[in-house]
Biopython code that builds the backbone (N, CA, C, O; Angstrom):
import numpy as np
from Bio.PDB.StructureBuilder import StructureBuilder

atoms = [
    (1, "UNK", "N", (5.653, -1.412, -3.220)),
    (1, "UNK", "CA", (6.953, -2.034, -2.971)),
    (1, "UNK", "C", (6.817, -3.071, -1.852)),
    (1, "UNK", "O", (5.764, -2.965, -1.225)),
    (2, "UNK", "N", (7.544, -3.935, -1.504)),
    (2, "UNK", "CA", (7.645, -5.031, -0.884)),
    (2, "UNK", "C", (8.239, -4.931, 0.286)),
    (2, "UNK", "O", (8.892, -3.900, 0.446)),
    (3, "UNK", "N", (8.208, -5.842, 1.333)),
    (3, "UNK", "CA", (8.953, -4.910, 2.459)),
    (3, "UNK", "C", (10.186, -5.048, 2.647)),
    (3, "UNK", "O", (10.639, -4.545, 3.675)),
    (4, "UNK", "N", (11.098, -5.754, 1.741)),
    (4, "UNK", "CA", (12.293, -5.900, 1.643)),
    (4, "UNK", "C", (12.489, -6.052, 0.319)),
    (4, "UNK", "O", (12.671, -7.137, -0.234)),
    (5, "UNK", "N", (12.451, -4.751, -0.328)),
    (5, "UNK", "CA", (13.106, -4.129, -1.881)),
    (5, "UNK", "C", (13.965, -5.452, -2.567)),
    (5, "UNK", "O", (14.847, -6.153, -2.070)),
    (6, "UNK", "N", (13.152, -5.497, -4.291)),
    (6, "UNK", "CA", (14.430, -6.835, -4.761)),
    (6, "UNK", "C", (15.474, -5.724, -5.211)),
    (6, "UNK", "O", (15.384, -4.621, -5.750)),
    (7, "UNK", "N", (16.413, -6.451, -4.782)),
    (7, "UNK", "CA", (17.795, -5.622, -5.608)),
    (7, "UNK", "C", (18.353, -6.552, -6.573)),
    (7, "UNK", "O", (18.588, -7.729, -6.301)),
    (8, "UNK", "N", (18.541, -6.069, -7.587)),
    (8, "UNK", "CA", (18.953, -7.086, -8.739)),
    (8, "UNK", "C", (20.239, -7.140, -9.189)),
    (8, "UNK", "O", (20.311, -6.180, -9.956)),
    (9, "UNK", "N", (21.418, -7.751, -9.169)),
    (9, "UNK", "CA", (22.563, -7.137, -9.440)),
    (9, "UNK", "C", (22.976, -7.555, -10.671)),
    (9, "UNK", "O", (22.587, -8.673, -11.009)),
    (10, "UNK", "N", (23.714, -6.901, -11.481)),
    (10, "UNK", "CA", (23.979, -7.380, -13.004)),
    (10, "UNK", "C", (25.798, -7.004, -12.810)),
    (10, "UNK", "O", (26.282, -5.931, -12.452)),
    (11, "UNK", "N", (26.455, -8.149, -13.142)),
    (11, "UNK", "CA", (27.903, -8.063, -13.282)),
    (11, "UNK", "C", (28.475, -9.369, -14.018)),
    (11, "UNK", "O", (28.193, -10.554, -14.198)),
    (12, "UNK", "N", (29.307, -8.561, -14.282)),
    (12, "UNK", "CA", (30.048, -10.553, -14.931)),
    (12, "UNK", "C", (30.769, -10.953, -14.378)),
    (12, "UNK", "O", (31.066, -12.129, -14.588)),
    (13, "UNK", "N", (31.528, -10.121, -13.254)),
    (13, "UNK", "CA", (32.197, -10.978, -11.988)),
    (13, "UNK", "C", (31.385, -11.974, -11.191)),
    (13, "UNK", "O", (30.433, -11.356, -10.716)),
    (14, "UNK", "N", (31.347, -13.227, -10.842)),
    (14, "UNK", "CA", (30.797, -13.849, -10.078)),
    (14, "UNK", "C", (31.289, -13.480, -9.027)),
    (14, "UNK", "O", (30.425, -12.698, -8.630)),
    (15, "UNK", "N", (32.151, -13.486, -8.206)),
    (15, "UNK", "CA", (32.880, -13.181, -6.858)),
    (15, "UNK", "C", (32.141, -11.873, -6.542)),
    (15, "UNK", "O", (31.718, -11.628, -5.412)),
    (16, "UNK", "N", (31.981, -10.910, -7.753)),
    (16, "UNK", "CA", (31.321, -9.647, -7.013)),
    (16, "UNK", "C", (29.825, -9.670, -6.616)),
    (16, "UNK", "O", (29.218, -8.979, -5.797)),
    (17, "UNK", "N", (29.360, -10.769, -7.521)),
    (17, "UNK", "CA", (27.628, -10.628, -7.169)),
    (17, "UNK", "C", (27.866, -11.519, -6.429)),
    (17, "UNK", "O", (27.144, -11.163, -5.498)),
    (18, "UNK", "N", (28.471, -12.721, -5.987)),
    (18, "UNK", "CA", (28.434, -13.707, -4.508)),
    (18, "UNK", "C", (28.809, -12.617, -3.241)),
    (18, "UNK", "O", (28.354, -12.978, -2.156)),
    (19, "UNK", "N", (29.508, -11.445, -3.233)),
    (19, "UNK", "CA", (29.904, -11.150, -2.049)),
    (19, "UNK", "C", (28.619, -9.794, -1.928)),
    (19, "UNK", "O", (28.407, -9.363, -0.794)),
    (20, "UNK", "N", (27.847, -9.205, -3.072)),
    (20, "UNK", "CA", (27.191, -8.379, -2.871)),
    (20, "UNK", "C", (25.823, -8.600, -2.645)),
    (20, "UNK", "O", (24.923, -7.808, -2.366)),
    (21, "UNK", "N", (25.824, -9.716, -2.801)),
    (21, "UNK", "CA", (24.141, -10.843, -2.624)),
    (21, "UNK", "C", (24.370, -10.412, -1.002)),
    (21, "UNK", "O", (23.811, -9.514, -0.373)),
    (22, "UNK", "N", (25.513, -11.489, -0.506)),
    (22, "UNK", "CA", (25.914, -11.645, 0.890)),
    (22, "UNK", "C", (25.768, -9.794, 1.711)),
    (22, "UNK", "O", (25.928, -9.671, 2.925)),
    (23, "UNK", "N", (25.635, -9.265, 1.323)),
    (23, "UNK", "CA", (25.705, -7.671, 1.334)),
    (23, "UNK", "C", (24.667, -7.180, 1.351)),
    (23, "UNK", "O", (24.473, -6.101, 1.911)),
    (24, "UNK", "N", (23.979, -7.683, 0.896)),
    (24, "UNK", "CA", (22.546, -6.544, 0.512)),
    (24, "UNK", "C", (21.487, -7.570, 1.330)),
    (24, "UNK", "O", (20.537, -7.001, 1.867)),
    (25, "UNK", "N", (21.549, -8.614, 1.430)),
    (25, "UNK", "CA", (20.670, -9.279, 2.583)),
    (25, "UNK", "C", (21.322, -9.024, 3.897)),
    (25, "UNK", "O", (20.889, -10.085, 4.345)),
    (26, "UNK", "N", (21.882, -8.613, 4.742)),
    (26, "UNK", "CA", (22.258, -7.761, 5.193)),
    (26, "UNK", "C", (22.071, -6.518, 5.719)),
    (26, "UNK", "O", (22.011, -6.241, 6.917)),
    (27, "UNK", "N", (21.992, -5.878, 4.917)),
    (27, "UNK", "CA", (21.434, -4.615, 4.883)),
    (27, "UNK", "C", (19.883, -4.366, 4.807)),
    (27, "UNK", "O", (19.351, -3.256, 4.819)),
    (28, "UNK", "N", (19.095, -5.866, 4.707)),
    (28, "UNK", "CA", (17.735, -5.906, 4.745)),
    (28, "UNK", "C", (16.809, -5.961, 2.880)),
    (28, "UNK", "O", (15.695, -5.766, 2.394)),
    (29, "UNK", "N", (18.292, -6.385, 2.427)),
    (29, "UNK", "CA", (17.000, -6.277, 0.857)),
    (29, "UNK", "C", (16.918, -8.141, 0.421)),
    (29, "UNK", "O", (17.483, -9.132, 0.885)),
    (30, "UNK", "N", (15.978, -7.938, -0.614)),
    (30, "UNK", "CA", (16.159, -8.921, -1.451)),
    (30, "UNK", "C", (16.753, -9.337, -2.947)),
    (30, "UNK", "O", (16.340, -8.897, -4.020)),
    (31, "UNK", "N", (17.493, -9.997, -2.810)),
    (31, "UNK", "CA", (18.780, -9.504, -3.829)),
    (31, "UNK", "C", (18.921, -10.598, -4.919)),
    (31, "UNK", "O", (19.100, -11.616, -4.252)),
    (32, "UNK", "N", (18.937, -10.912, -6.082)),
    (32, "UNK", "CA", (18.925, -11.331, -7.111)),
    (32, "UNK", "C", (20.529, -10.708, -7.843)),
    (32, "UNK", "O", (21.273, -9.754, -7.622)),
    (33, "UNK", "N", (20.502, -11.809, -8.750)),
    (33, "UNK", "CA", (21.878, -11.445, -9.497)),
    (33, "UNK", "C", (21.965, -11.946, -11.005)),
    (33, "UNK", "O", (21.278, -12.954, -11.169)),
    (34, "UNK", "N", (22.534, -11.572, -11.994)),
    (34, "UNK", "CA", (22.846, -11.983, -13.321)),
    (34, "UNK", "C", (24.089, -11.715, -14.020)),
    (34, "UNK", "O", (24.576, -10.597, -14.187)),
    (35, "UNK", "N", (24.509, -12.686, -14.369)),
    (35, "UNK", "CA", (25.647, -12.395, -15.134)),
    (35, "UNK", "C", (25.960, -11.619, -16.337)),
    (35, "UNK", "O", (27.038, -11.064, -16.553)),
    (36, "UNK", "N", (25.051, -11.623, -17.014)),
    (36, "UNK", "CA", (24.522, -9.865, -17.986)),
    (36, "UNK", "C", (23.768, -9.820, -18.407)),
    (36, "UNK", "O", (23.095, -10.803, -18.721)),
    (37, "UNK", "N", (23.422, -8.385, -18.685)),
    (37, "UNK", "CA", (22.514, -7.525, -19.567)),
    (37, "UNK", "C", (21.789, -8.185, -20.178)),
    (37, "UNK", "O", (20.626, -7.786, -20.122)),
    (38, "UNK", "N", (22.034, -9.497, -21.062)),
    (38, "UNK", "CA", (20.769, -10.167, -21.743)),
    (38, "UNK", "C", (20.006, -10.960, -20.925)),
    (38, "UNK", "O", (18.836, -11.267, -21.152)),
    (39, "UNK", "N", (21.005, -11.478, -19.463)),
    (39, "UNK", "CA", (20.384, -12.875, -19.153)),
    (39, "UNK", "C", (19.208, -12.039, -18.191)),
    (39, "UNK", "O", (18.143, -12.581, -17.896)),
    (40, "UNK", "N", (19.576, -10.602, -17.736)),
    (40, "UNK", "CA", (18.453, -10.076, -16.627)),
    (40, "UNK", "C", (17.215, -9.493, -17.686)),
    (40, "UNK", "O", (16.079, -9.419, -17.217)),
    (41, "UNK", "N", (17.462, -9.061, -19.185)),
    (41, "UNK", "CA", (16.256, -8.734, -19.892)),
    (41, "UNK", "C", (15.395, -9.882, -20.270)),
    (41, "UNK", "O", (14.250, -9.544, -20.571)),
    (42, "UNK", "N", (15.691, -11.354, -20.340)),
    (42, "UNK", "CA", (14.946, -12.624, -20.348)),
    (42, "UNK", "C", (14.512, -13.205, -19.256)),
    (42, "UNK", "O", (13.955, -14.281, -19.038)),
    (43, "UNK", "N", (14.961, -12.053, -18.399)),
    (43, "UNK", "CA", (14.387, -13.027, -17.101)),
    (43, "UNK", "C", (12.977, -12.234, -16.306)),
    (43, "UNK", "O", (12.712, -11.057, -16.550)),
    (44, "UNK", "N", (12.000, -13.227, -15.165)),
    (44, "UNK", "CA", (11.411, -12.810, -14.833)),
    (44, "UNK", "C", (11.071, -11.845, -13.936)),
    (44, "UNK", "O", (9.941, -11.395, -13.749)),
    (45, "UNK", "N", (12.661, -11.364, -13.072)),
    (45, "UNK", "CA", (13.217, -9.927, -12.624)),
    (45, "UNK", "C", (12.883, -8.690, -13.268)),
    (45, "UNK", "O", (12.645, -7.642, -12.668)),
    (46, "UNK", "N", (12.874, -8.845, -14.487)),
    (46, "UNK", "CA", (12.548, -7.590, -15.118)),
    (46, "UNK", "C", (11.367, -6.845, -14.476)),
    (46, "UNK", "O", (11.553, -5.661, -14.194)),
    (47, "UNK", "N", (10.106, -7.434, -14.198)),
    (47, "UNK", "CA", (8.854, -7.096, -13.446)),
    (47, "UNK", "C", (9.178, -7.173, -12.218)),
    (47, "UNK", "O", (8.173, -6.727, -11.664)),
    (48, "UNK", "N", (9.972, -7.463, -11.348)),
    (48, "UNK", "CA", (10.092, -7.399, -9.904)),
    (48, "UNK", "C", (11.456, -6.786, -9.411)),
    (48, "UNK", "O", (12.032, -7.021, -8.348)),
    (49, "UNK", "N", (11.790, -6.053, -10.303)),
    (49, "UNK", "CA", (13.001, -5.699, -9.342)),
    (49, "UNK", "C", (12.474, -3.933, -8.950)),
    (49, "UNK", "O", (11.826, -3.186, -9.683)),
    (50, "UNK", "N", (13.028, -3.643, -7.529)),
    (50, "UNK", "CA", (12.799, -2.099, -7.237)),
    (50, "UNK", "C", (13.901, -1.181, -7.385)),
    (50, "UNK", "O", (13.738, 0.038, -7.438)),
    (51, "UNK", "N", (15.406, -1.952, -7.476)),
    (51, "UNK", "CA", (16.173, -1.399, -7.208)),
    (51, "UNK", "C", (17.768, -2.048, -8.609)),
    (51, "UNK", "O", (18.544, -2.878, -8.137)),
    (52, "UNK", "N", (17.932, -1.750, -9.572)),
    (52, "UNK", "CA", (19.370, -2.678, -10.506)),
    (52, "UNK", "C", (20.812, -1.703, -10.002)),
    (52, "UNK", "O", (21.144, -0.527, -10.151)),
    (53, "UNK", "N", (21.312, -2.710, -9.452)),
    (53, "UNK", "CA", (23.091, -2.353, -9.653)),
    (53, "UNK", "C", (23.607, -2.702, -10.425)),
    (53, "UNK", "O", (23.453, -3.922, -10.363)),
    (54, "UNK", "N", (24.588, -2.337, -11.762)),
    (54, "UNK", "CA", (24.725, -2.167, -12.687)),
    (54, "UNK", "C", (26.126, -1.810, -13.081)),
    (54, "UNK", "O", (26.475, -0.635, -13.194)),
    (55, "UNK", "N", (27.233, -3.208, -13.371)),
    (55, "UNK", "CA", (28.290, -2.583, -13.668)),
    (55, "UNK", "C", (28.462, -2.184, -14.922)),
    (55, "UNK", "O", (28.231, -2.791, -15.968)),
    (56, "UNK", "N", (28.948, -0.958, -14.715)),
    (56, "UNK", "CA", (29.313, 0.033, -15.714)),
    (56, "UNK", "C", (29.934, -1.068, -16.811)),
    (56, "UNK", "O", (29.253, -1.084, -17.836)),
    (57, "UNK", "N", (31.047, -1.975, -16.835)),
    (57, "UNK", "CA", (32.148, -2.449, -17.634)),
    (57, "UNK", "C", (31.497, -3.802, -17.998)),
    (57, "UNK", "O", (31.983, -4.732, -17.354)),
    (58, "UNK", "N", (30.520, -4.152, -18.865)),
    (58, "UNK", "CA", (30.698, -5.857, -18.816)),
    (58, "UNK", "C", (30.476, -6.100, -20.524)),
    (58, "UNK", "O", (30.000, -5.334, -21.362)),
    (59, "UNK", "N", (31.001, -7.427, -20.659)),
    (59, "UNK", "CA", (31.150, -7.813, -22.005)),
    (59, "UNK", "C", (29.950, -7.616, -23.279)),
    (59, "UNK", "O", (29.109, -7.063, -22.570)),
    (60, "UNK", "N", (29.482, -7.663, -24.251)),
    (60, "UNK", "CA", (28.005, -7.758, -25.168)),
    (60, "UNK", "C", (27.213, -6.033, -24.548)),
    (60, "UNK", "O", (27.263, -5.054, -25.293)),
    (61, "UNK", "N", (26.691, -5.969, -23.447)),
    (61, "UNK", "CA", (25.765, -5.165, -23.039)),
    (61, "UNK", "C", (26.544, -4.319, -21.916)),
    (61, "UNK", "O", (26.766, -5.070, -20.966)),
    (62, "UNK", "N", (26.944, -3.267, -21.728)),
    (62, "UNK", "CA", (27.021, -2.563, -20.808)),
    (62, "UNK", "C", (26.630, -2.208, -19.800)),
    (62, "UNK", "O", (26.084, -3.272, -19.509)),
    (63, "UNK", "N", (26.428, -1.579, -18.963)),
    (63, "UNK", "CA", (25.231, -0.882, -17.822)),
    (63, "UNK", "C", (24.282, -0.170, -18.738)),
    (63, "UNK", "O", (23.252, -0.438, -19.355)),
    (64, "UNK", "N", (25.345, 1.198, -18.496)),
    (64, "UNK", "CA", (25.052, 2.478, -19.733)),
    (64, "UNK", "C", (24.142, 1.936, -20.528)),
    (64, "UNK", "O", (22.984, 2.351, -20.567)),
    (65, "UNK", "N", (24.725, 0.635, -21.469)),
    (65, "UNK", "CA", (23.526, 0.522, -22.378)),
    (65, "UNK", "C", (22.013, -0.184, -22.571)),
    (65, "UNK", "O", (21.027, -0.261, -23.304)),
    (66, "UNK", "N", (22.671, -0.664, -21.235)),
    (66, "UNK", "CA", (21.346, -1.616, -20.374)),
    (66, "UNK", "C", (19.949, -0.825, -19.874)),
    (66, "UNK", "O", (18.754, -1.113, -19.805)),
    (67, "UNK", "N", (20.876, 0.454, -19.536)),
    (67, "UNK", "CA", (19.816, 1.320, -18.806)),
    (67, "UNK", "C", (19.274, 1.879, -20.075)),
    (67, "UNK", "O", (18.045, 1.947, -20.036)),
    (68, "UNK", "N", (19.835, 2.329, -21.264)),
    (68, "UNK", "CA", (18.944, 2.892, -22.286)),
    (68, "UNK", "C", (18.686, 2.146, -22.676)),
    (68, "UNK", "O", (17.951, 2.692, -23.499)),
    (69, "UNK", "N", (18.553, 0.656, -22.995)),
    (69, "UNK", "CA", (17.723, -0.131, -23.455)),
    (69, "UNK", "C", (16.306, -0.293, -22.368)),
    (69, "UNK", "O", (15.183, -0.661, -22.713)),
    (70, "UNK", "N", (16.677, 0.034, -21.216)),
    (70, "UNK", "CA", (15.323, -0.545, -20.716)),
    (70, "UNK", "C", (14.257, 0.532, -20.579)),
    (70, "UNK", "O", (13.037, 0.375, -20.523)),
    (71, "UNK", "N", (15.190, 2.016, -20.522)),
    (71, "UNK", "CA", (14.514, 3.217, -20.972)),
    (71, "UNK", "C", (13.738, 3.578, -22.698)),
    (71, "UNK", "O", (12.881, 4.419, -22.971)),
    (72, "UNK", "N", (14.374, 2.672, -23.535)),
    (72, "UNK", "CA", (13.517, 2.652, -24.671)),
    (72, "UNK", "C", (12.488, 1.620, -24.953)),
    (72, "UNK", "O", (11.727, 1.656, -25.920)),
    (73, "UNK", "N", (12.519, 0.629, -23.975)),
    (73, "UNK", "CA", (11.365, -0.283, -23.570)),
    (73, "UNK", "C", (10.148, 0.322, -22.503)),
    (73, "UNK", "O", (9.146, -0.285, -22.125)),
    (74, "UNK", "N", (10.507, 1.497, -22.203)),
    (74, "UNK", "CA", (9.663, 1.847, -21.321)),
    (74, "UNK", "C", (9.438, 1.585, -19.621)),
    (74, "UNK", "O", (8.645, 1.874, -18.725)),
    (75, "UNK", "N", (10.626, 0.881, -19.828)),
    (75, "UNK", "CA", (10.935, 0.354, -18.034)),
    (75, "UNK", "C", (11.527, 1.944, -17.290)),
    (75, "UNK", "O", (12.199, 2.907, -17.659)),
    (76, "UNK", "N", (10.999, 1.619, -16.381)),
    (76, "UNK", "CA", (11.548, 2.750, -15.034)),
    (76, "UNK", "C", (11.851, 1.734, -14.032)),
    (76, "UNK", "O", (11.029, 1.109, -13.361)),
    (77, "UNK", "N", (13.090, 1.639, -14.004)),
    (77, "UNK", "CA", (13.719, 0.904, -12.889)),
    (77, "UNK", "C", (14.851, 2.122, -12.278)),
    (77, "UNK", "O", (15.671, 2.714, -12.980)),
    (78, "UNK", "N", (14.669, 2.295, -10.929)),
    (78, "UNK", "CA", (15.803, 2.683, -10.678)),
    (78, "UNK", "C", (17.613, 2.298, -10.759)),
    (78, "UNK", "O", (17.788, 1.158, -10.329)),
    (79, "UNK", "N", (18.498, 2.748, -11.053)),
    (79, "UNK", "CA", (19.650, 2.207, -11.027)),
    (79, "UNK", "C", (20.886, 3.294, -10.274)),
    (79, "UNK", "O", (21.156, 4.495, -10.320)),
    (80, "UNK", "N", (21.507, 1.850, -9.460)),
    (80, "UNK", "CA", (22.906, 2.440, -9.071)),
    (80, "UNK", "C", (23.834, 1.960, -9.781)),
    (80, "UNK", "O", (23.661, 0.772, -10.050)),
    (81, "UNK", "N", (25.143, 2.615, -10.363)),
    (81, "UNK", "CA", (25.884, 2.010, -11.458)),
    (81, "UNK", "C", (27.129, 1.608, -10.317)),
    (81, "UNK", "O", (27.218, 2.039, -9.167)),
    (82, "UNK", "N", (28.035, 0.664, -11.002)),
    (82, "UNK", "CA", (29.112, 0.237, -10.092)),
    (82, "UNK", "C", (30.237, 0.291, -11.210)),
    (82, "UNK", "O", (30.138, 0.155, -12.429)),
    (83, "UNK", "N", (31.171, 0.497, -10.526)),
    (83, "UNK", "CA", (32.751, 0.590, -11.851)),
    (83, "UNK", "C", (33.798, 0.652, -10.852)),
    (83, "UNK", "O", (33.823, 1.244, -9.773)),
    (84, "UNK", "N", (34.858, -0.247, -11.562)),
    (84, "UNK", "CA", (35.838, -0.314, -10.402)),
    (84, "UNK", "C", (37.026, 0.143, -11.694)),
    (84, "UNK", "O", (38.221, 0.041, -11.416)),
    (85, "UNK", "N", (36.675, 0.561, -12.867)),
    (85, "UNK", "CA", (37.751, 0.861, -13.881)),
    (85, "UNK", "C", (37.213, 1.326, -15.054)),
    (85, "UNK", "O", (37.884, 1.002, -16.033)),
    (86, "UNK", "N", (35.984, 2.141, -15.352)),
    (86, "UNK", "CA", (35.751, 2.818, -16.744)),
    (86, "UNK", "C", (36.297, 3.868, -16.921)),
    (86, "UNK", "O", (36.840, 4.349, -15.927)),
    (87, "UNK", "N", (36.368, 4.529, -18.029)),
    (87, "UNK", "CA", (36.311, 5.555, -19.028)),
    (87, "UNK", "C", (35.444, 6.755, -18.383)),
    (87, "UNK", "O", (34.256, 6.613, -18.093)),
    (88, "UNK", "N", (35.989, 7.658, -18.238)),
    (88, "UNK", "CA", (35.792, 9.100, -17.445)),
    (88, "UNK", "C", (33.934, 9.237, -18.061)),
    (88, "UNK", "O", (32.873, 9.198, -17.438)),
    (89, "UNK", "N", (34.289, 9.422, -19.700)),
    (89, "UNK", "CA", (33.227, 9.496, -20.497)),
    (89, "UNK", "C", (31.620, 8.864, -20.198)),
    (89, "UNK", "O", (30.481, 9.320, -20.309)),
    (90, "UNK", "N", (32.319, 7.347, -19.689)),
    (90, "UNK", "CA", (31.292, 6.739, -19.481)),
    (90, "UNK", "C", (30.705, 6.693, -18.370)),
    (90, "UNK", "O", (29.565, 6.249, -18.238)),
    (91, "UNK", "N", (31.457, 7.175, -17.377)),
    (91, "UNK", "CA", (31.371, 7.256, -15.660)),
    (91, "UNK", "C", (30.509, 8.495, -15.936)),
    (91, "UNK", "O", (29.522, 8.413, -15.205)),
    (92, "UNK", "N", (30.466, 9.573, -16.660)),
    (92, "UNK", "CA", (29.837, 10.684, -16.848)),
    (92, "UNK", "C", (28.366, 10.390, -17.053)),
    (92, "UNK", "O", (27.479, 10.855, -16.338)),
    (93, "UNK", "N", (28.151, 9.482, -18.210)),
    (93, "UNK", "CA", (27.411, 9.492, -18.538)),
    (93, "UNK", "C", (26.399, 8.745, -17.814)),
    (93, "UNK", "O", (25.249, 9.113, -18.056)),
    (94, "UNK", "N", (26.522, 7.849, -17.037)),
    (94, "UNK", "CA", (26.437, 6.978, -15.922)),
    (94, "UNK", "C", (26.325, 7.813, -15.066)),
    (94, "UNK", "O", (25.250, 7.423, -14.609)),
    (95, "UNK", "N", (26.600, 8.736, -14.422)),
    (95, "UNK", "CA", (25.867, 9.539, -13.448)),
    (95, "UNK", "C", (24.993, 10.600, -13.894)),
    (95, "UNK", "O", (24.525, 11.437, -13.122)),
    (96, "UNK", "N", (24.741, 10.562, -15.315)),
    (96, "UNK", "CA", (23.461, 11.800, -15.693)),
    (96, "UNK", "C", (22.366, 10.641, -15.559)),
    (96, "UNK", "O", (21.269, 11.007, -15.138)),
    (97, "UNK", "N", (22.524, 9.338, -15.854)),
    (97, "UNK", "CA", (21.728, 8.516, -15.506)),
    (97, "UNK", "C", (21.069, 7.818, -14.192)),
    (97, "UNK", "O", (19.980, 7.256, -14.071)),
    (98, "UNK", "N", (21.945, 8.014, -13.398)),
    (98, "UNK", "CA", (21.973, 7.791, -11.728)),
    (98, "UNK", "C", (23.185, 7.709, -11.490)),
    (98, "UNK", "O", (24.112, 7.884, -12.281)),
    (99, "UNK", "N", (23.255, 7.254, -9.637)),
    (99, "UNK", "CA", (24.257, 7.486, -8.832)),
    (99, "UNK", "C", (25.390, 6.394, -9.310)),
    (99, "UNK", "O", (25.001, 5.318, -9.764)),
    (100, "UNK", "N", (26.452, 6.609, -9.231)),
    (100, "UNK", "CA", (27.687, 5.728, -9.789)),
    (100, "UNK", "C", (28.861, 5.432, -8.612)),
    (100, "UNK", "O", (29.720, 6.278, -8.362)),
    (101, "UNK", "N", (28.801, 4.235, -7.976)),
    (101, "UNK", "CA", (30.018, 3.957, -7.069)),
    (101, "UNK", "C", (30.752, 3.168, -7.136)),
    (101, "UNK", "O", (30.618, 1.974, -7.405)),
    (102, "UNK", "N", (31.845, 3.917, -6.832)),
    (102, "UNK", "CA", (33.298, 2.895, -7.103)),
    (102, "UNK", "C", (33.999, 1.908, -6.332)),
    (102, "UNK", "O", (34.542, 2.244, -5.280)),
    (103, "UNK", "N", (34.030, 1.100, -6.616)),
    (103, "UNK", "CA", (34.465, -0.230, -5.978)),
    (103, "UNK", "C", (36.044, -0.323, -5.288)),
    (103, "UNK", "O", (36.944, -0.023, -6.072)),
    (104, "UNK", "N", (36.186, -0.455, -4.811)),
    (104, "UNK", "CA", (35.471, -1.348, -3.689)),
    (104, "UNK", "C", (34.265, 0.296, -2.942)),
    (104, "UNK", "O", (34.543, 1.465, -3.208)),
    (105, "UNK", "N", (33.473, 0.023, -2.368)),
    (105, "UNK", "CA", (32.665, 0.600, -1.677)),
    (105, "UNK", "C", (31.983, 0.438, 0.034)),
    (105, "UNK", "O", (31.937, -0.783, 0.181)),
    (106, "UNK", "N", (31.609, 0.898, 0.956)),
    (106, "UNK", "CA", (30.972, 0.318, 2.137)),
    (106, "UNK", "C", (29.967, -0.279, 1.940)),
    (106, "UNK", "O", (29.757, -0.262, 0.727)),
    (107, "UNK", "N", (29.190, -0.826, 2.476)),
    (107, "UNK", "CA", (27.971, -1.063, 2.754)),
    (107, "UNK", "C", (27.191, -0.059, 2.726)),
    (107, "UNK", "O", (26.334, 0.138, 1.866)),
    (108, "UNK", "N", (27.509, 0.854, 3.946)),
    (108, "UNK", "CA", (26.689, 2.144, 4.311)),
    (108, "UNK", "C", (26.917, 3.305, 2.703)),
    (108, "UNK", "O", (26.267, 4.327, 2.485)),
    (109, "UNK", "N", (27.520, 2.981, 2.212)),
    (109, "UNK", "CA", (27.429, 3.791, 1.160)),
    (109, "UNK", "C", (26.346, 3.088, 0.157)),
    (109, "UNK", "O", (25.323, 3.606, -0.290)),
    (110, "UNK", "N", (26.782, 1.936, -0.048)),
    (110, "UNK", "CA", (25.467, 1.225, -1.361)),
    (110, "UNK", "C", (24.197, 1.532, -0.214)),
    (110, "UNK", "O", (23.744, 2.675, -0.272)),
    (111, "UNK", "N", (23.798, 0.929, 0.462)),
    (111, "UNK", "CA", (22.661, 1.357, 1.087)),
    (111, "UNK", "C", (21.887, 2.753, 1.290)),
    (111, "UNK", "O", (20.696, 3.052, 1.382)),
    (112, "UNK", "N", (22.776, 3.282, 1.312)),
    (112, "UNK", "CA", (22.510, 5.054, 0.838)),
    (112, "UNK", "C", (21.563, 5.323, -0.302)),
    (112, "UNK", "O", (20.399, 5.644, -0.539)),
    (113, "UNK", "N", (23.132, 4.901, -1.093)),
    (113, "UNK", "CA", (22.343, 4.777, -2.671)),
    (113, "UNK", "C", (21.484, 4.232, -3.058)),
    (113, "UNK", "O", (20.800, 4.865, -3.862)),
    (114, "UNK", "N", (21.062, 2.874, -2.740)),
    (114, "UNK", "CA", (20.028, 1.968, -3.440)),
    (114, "UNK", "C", (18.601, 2.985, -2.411)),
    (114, "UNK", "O", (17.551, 3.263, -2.989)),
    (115, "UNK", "N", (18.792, 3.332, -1.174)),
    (115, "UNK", "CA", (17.299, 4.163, -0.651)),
    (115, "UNK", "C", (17.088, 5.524, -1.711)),
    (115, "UNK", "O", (16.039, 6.059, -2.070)),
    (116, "UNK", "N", (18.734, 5.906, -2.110)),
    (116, "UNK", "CA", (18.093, 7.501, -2.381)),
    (116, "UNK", "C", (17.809, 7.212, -3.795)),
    (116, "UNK", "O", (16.944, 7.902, -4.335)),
    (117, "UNK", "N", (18.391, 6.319, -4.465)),
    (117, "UNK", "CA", (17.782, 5.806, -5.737)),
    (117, "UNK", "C", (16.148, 5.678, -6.174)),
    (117, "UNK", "O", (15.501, 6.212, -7.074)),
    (118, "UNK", "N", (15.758, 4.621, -5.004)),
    (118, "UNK", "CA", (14.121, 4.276, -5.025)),
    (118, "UNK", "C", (13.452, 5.345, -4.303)),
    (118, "UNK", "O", (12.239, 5.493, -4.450)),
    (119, "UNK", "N", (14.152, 6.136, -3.504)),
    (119, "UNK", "CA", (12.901, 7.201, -3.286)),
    (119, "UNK", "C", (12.552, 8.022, -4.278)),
    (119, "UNK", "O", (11.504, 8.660, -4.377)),
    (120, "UNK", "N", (13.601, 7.982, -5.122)),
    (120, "UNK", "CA", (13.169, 9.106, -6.542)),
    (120, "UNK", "C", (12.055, 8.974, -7.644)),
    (120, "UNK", "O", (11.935, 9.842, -8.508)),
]
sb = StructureBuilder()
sb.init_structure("model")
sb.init_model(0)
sb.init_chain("A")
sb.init_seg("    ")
for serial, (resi, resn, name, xyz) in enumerate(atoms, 1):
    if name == "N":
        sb.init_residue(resn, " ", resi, " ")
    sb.init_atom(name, np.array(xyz, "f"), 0.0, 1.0, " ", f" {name:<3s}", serial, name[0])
structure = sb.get_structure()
């Protein structure tokens, strides 16, 4: 790992990945962002990220289904999921997969998560 972890963020809010970029450098990482699920599987992040935040809710590709797609590709990326409004179901299922936090959130809380994520 690198000495300042890439964190990759996947959302289709722009405002949320501009203020969580601003956030996670900050907190000491290196932070990348995409507007979805397809544009971060074509990109060259896929091999460098240590750490994906992952909103639960976005248009074409999901989190949820992002993460089993990259689990049937054989990727092990860690993930923290983010949702500021899903489906109980899917919030469920999203935390058998990893940690899931709800928005708005602290700092000291994502930072939590994204360490106890990658130590696993």
């Amino acid at each position: 790992m690198h000495s300042r972890p890439t964190i990759t963020i996947i959302d289709d809010d722009q405002s949320v990945r501009e203020s969580m970029i601003d956030l996670l450098e900050v907190l000491g990482f290196s932070p990348t962002s995409y507007e979805s699920a397809f544009d971060f599987l074509a990109s060259p992040s896929l091999s460098r990220t240590d750490c994906l935040l992952l909103d639960i809710s976005m248009p074409g590709m999901n989190g949820v289904e992002l993460n089993a797609e990259l689990t049937s590709r054989s990727i092990a990326i860690p993930v923290v999921f983010m949702t500021g409004h899903a489906q109980e179901a899917i919030i469920s299922e999203a935390r058998s997969a990893g940690t899931c936090l709800f928005k708005p959130f602290s700092g000291k809380e994502l930072k939590a998560a994204i360490e106890a994520a990658i130590a696993q």
